[in-house]
C-alpha positions in Angstrom: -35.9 57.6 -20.9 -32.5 56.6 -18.9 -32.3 53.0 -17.6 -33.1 52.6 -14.0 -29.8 52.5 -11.6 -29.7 48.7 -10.0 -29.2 49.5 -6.9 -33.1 51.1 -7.1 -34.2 47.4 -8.6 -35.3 46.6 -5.2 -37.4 43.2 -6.5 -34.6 42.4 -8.4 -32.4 42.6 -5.2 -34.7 40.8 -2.9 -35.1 37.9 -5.7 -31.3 37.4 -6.1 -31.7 37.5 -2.0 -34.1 34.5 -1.9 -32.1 32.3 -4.5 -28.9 33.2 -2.2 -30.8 32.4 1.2 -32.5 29.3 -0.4 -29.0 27.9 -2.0 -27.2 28.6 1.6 -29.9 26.7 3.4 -29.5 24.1 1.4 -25.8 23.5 1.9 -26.4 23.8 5.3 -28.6 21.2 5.1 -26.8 19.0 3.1 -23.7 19.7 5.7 -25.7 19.0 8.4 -27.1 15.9 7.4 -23.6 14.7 6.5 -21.9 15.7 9.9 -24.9 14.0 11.8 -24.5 11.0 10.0 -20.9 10.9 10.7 -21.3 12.1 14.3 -23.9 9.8 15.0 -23.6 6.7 12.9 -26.9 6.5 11.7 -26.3 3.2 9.7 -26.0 -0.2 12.1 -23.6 -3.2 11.4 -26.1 -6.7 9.8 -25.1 -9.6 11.6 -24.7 -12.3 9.5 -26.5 -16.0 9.9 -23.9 -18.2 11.5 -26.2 -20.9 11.8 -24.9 -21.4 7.6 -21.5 -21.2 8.7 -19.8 -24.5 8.1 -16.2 -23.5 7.4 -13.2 -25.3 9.2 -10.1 -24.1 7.3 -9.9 -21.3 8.5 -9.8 -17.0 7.7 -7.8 -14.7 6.2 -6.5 -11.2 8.1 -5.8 -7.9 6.8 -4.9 -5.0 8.3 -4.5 -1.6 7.4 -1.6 0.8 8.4 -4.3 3.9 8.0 -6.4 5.5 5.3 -6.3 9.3 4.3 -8.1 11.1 1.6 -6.2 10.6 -1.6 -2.7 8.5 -0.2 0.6 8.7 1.0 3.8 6.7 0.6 2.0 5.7 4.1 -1.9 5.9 4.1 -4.0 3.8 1.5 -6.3 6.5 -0.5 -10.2 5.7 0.4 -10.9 5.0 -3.2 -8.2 2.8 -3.4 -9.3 1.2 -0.4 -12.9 0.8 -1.7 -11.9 -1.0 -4.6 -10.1 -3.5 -2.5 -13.5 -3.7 0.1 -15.6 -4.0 -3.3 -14.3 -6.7 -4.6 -13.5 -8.7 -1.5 -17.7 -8.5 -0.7 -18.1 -9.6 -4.8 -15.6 -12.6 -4.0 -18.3 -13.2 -1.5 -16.0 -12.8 1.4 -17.6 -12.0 4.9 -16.1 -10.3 8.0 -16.1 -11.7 11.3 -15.5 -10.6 14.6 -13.0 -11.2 17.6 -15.2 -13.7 19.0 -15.9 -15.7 16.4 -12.6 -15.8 16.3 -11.8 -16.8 19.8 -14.9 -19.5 19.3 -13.4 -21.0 16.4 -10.0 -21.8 18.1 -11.4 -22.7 21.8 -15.0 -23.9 20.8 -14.7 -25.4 17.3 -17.2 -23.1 16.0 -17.3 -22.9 12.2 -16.9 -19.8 10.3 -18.2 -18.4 6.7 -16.3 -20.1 3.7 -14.9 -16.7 3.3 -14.1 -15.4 5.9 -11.8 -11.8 7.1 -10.9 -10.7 10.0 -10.6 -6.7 9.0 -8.1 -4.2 11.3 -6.9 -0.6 10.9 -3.6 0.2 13.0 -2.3 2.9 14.4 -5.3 4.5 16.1 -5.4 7.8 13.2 -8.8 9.7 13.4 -8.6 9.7 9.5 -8.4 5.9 9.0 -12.0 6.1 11.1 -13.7 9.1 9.5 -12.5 7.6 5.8 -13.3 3.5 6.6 -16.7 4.0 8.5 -18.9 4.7 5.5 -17.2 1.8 3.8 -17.8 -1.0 6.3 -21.7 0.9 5.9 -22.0 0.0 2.6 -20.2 -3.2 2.6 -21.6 -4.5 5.5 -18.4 -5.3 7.1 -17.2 -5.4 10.5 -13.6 -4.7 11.6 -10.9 -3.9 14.7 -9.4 -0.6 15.6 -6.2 -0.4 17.6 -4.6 1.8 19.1 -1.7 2.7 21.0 -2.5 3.2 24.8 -0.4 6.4 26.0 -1.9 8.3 22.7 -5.3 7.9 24.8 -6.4 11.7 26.3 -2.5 13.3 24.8 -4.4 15.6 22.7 -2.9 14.5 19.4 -5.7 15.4 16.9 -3.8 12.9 14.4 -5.3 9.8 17.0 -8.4 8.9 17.8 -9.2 9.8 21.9 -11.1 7.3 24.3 -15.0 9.1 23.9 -14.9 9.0 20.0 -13.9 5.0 20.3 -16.8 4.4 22.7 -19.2 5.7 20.4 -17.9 4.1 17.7 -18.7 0.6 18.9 -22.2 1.4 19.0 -23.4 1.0 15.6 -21.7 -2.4 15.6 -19.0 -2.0 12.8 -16.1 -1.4 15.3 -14.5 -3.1 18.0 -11.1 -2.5 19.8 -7.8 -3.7 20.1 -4.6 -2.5 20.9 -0.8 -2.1 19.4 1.3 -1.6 22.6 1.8 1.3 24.6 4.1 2.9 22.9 6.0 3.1 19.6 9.5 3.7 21.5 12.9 2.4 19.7 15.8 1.0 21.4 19.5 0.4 21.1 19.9 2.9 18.0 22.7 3.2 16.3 22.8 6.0 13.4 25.0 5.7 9.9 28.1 7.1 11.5 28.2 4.3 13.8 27.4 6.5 17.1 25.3 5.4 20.0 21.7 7.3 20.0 19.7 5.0 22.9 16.3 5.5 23.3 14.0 7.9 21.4 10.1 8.2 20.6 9.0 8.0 17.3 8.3 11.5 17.0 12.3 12.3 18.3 13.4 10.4 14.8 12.7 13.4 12.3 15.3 11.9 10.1 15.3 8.3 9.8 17.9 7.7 7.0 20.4 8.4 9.5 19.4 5.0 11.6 20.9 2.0 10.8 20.3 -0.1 13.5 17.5 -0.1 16.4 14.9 -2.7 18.1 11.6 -1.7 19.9 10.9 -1.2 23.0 9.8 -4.8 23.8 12.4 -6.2 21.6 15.7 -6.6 23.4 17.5 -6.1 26.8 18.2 -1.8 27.1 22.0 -1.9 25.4 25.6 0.3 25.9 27.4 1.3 23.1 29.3 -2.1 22.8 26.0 -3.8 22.6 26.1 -5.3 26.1 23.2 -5.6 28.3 22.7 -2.4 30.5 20.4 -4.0 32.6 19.9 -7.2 34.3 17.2 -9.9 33.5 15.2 -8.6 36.6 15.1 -5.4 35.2 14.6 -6.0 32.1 11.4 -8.1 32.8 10.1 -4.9 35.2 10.6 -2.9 32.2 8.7 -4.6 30.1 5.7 -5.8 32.6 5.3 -2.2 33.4 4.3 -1.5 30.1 1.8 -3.8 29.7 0.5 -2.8 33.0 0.8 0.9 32.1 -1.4 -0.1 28.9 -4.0 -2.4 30.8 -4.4 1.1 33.3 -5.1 3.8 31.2 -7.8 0.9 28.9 -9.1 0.3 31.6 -9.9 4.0 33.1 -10.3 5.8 29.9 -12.5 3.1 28.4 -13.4 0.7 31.1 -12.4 -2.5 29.6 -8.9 -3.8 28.1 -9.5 -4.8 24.6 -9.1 -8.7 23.3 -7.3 -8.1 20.3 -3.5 -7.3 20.1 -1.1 -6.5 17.0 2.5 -6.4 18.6 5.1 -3.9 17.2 7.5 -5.2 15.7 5.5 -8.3 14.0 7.6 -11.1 13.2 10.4 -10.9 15.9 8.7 -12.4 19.2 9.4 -16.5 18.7 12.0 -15.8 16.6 14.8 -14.1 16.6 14.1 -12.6 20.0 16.0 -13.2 23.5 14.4 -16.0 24.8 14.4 -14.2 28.0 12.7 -11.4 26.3 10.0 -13.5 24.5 9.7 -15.1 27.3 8.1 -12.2 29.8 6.4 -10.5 26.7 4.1 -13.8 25.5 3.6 -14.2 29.7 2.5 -10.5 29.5 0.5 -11.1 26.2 -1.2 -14.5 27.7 -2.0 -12.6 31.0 -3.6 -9.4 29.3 -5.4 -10.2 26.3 -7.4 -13.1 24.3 -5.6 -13.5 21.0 -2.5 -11.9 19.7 -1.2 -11.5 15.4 2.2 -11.7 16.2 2.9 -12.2 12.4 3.0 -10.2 9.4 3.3 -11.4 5.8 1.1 -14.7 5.7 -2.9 -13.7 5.4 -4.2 -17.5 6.3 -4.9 -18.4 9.5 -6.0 -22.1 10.0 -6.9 -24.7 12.7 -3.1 -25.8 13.2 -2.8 -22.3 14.2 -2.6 -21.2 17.9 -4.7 -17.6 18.8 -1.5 -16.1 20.4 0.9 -16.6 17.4 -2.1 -15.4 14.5 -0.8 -13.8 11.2 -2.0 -10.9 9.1 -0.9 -8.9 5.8 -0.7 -5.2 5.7 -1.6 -4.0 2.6 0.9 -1.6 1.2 -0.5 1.7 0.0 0.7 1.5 -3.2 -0.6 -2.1 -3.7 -3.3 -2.1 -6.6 -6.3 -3.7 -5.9 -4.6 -6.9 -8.3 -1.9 -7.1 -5.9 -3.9 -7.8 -3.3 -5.8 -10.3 -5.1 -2.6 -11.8 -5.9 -1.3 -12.5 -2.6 -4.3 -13.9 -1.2 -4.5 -16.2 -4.0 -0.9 -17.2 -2.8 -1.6 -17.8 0.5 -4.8 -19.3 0.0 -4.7 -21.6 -2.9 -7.9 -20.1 -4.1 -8.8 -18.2 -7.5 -8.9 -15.0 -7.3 -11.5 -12.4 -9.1 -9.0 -9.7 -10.6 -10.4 -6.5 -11.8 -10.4 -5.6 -15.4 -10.9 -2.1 -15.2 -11.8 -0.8 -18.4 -12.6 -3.7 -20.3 -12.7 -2.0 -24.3 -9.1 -0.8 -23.2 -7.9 -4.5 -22.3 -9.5 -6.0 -25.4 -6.3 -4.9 -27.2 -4.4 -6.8 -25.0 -3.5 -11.0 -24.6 -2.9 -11.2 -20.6 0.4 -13.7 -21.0 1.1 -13.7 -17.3 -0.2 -11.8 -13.7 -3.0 -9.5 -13.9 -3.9 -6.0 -15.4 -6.0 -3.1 -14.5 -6.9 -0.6 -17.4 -8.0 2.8 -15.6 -8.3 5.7 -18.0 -4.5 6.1 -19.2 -3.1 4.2 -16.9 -2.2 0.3 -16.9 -1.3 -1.1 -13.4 0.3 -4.3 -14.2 0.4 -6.9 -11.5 3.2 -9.6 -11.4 2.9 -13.1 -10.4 4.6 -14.1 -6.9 8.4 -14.2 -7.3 7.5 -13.9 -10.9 6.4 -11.7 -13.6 3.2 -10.1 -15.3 2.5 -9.5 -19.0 0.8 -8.0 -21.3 0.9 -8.9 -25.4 -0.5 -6.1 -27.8 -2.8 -8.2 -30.4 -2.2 -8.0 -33.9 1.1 -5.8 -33.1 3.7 -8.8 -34.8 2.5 -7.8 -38.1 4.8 -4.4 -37.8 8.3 -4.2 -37.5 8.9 -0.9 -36.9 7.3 0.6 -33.8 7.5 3.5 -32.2 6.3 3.5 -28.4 6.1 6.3 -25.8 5.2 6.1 -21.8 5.5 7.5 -19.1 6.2 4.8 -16.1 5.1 5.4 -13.1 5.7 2.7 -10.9 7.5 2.2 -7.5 11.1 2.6 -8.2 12.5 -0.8 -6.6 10.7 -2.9 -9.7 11.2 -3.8 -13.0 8.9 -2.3 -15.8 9.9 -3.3 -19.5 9.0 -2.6 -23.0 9.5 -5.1 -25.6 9.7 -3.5 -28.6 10.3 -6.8 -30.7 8.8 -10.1 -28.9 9.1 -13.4 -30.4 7.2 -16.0 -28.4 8.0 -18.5 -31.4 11.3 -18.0 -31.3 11.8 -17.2 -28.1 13.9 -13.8 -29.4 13.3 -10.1 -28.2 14.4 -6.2 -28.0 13.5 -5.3 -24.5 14.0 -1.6 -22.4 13.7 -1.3 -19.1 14.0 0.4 -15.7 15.0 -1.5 -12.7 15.7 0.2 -9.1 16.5 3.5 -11.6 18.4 1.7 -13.5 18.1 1.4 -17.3 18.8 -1.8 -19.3 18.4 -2.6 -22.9 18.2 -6.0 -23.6 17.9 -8.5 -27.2 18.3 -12.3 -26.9 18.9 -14.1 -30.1 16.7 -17.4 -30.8 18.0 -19.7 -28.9 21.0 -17.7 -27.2 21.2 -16.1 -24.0 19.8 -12.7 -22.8 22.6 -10.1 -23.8 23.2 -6.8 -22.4 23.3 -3.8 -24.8 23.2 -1.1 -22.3 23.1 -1.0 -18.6 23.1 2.9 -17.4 22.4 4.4 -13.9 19.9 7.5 -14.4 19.8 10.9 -12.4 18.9 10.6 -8.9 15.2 10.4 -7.6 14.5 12.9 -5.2 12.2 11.4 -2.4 10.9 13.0 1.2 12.6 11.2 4.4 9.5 11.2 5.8 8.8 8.6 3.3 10.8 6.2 4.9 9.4 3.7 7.1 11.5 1.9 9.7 11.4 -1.7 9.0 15.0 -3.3 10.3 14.4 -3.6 13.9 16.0 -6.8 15.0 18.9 -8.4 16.8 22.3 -7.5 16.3 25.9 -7.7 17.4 28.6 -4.8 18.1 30.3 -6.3 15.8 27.2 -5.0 13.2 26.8 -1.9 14.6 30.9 -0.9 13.8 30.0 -1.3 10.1 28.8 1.8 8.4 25.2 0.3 7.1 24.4 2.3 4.3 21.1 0.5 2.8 18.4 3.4 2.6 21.4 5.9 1.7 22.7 3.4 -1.2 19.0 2.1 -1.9 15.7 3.9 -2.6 13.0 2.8 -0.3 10.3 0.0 -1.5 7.8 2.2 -1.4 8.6 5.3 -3.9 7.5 5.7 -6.5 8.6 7.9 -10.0 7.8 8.8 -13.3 10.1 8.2 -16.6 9.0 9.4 -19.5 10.0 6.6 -22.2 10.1 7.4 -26.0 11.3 4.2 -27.9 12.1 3.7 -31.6 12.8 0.4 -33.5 13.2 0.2 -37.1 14.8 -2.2 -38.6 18.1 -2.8 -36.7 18.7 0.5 -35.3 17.4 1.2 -32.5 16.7 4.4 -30.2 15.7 5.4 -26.6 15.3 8.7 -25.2 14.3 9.2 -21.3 12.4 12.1 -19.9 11.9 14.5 -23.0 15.8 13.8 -24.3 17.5 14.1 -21.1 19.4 10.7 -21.7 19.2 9.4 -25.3 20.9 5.6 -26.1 21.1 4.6 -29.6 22.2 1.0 -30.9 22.1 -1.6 -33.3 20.2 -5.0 -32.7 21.1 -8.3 -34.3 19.4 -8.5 -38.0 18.0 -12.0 -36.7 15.8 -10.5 -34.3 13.3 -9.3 -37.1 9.8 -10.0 -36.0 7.6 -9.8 -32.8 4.7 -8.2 -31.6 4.9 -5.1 -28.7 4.5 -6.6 -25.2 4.5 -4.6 -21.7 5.9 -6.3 -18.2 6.6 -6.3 -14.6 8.6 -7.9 -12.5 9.8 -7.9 -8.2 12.8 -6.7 -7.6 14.5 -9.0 -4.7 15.6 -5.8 -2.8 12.0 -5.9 -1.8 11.8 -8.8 0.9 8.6 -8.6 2.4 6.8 -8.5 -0.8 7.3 -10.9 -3.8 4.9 -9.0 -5.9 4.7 -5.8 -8.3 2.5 -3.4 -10.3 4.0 -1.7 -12.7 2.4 1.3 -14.1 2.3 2.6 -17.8 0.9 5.7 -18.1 0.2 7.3 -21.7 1.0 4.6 -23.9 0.8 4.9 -27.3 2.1 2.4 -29.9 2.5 3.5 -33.2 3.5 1.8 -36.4 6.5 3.6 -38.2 6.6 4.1 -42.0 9.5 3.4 -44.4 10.5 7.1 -44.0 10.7 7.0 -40.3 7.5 8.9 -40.0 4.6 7.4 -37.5 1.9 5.5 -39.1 -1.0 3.8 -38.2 -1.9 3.9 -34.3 -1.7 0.1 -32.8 -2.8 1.6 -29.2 -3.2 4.9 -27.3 -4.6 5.4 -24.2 -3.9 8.5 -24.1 -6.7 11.5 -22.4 -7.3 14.1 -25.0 -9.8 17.4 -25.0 -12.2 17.4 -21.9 -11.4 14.2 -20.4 -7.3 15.3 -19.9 -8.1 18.7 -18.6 -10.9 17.3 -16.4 -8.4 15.0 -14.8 -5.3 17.7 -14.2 -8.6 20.0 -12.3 -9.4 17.2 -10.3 -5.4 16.1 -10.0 -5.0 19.8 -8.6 -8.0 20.2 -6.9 -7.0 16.7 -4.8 -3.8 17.9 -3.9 -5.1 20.8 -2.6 -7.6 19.7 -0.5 -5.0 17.4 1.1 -2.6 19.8 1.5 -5.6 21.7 3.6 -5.8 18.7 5.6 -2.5 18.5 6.6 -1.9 22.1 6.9 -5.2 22.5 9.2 
């Protein structure tokens, strides 16, 4: 007898039917329960008992540029910004609000002993829908600002007028603003020609500016840098602004928020027009309640006035360390750096800075103005090494190898990349740090939408005659690369080949550097002026001991993905840069 067709099979049919119905209902379900969550903000915000507040020195401030899924040279990943969230609620760090703010300054009001004031800028929808679940399980509170004439546009990138009002409700959001506009002034591309005034979204290629100022910076300029309005006008210009902001607040949301971030921090006090400063800090005074005209400094304390307040802006790329670092600058206070992977570190004496040990990847974080190392254990009892890694730091940075490290005798064989530049390196015992090889490698291709403006300030005709060729001649802070290091040392010879062979440097060291264990290090590059700290990143280190024949011996280290864990991590690698590309696309 001939097997029945299939398609007769109807039980079979209407059973594969039921498990297909039953597994759609439950992803819609699951949707559904997600999308009313995040449309409704189930979750509300705790507020803390102030009644143990007894805190007088004052808060820190951080705010975030915006968050996206998995980062941008721009946009701090969500995990990434978790981790930072994480271990700022371990530190036992607590979030307070514009008013307590405003009571602390005007009332004398104490505040917790840890105590953040939490902001994302920029208005981006994707900075709410990523950040919201995160102040839900941390329990922290924190200000959104936007820009005013992105209100009702109809950019889907920015976050409209209704979605902000319900937002506030569950208590984990309030407002503020950044201005009314991201408008630039006075520009002067690299050729040295006049531009004016554009928008933001009218500069699609920002390495040709050299020169510019915002809109609330300077006097409106001529070509020759002289004033192409009068003060009158200048201070109607600017007034209208504000009152152009404090309009469309007021009718698309019915109040004005307290809380304003100016664009450009930094400038207004300093080296403004006093004219200019002037009418803006009458304008600031007159519309809102407290103003963080600076950027770079987290503290805020007692000697400080609420209209001249200061945050930092974590970078994207800043490891969670690096963060951690500079508050413990501006603070004074320890700071509880993360580990990571803590059978990984084991291996490793911490000399200087911090490190984070995450899967193959070590993110090594400098000390301010200083440096960060790592010391392999037991490594000094072999000579000859072999070590390969991939770095994968930002470019403007130091990242070194020492293949041969001394701390006795104060003697070394060092590689390392600088601002794409390669250096080896070997200092004697007792001598001075001599060059072996100093080599410019291939150019690092980066996207100009990369670049972020940061120059807007004051300057003279004179300036603007000069061809300023800083992004063209420098690569931005905030790219980063990978160079794939493979590193031999035996005896005196000594060899280095970059990315697979591409650039290969061999040399002989001084016989009297003959001992030393394998160390790792970072250090800031001073191109880097807003920042005085760095992670550098090794990626796929493994440290081998090298036999008399050449051969590689013993393992020292490896942290190195093999079998399911490595292919595991390129699905996920490509199944991340997908769905962000999907994002971005639609």
């Amino acid at each position: 007898m001939g097997e029945r067709s299939p398609a007769l099979n109807y039980r079979k049919k209407n059973r594969f039917k039921a498990v297909k119905t039953t597994i759609q209902l439950a992803i819609l379900v699951f949707i559904g329960i997600v999308l009313f969550q995040t449309l409704v903000n189930v979750e509300k915000y705790a507020e803390p008992d102030k009644s143990k507040w007894t805190n007088d020195k004052g808060f820190i401030a951080l705010s975030y540029f915006g968050v996206s899924r998995s980062g941008t040279p721009k946009l701090i990943a969500k995990a990434q910004l978790n981790k930072q969230l994480k271990v700022l609620k371990e530190m036992g760090y607590v979030t307070i609000s514009q008013q307590d703010i405003l009571d602390y300054y005007e009332k004398g009001k104490k505040l917790p002993d840890k105590a953040l004031f939490l902001a994302f800028e920029d208005g981006r929808n994707d900075s709410e829908l990523f950040a919201q679940p995160l102040l839900e399980k941390y329990n922290f509170k924190a200000t959104f600002l936007s820009y005013a004439n992105k209100m009702g546009n109809g950019d889907g990138k920015f976050l409209q007028p209704g979605d902000m009002k319900k937002m506030m409700k569950n208590g984990y959001w309030e407002l503020g603003s950044n201005g009314y506009r991201l408008t630039y002034i006075n520009i002067f591309d690299s050729e040295g020609r006049f531009v004016g005034l554009k928008d933001e979204n009218e500069l699609r290629n920002k390495m040709k500016i050299d020169y510019y100022n915002h809109y609330l910076m300077d006097f409106l300029r001529d070509k020759d840098m002289i004033p192409s309005e009068d003060r009158p006008q200048m201070e109607k210009r600017i007034t209208d602004d504000y009152v152009l902001m404090e309009q469309i607040y007021t009718d698309k949301l019915g109040f004005v928020p307290n809380t304003y971030m100016i664009m450009h921090a930094n400038a207004l006090g300093s080296d403004m027009n006093r004219l200019v400063t002037d009418v803006n800090d009458a304008n600031i005074r007159r519309v809102f309640k407290m103003h963080f005209n600076r950027e770079g400094d987290a503290l805020n304390g007692k000697e400080h006035d609420v209209y001249d307040l200061s945050r930092v802006q974590p970078a994207p790329y800043w490891y969670t360390n690096h963060l951690l670092m500079k508050i413990k600058e501006d603070t004074g206070k320890e700071a509880l750096f993360l580990t990571g992977e803590k059978k990984r570190a084991a291996d490793w004496e911490t000399a200087r800075g911090a490190a984070e040990f995450i899967g193959n990847r070590i993110a090594l974080t400098s000390e301010p103005s200083g440096t960060g190392m790592l010391v392999l254990k037991k490594s000094d009892d072999y000579r000859d090494v072999k070590v390969i890694a991939d770095l994968a730091g930002n470019v403007v940075g130091r990242q070194t190898i020492y293949a041969r490290y001394d701390r006795g005798k104060d003697s070394f064989v060092r590689i390392s990349l600088d601002n794409n530049v390669l250096s080896v390196e070997q200092k004697k015992a007792g001598q001075p740090v001599e060059k072996l090889v100093v080599s410019i490698l291939d150019d690092i291709d980066w996207k100009e939408t990369d670049l972020a403006l940061n120059k807007a300030t004051i300057y003279t005709q004179a300036q603007t005659s000069k061809i300023d060729l800083t992004e063209e001649s420098q690569y931005p802070v905030n790219i980063a690369d990978t160079r794939k290091l493979d590193i031999v040392l035996q005896g005196t010879k000594l060899h280095v080949a970059i990315d697979g062979g591409s650039f290969e440097i061999a040399r002989d060291i001084d016989a009297s550097i003959d001992s030393g264990a394998v160390a790792i290090e970072s250090a800031w590059n001073a191109q880097n002026k807003r920042d005085n700290i760095y992670d550098g990143v090794f990626d796929d280190l493994k440290i081998s001991a090298l036999k008399g024949n050449g051969k590689a011996g013993d393992v020292l280290y490896s942290n190195r993905l093999t079998g399911f864990q490595k292919l595991y991590n390129e699905a996920m690698r490509s199944f991340d840069a997908t769905v962000d590309w999907m994002i971005e696309t639609f």
